[in-house]
C-alpha positions in Angstrom: 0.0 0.0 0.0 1.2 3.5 -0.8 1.7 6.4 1.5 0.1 9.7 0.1 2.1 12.3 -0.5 0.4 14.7 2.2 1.2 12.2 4.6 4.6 12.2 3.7 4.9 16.1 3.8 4.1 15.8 7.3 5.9 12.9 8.7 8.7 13.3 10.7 11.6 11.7 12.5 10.6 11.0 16.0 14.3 11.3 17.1 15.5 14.3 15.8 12.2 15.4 14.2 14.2 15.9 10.9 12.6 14.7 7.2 11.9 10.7 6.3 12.6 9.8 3.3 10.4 7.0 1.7 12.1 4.0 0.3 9.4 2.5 -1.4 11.7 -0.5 -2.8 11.3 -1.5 1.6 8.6 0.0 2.2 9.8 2.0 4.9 10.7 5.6 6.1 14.6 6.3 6.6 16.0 9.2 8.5 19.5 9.8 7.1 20.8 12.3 10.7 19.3 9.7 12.7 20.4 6.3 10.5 17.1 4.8 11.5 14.6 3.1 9.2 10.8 2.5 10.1 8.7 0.1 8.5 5.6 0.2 7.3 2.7 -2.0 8.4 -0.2 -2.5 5.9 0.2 1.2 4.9 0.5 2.6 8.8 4.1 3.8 9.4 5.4 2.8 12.8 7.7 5.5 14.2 8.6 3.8 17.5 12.4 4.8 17.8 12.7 1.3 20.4 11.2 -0.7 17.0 13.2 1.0 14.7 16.1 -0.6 12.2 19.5 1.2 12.7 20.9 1.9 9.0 24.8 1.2 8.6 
C-alpha cells in the first residue's frame, strides 16, 4: 500500500524530528541524521524509535 504524498509532507523523524525519506523499494521511512529506518505496516508507518532498524 502506498503512503500519500500529504502524509509524507508531514511525517517526521521521532528522534531528531528531521525529514523521512520514503524508500518505497522497503517499504519503509529512513532518517539519514538519525540512521534509522521505520517500516511500514499494511500502509501505517510505525515511528517507535525502540522498533526501529538502525541503518549502517
Amino acid at each position: 500500500m502506498e503512503l500519500s504524498e500529504n502524509l509524507l509532507a508531514k511525517l517526521v523523524c521521532p528522534k531528531c524530528k528531521g525529514k523521512l525519506n520514503y524508500v518505497r523499494t522497503e517499504g519503509r521511512l529512513e532518517c539519514g541524521t538519525c540512521r534509522l529506518a521505520f517500516r511500514i505496516d499494511n500502509g501505517v508507518p510505525v515511528l517507535l524509535i525502540d522498533e526501529a532498524e538502525k541503518l549502517k
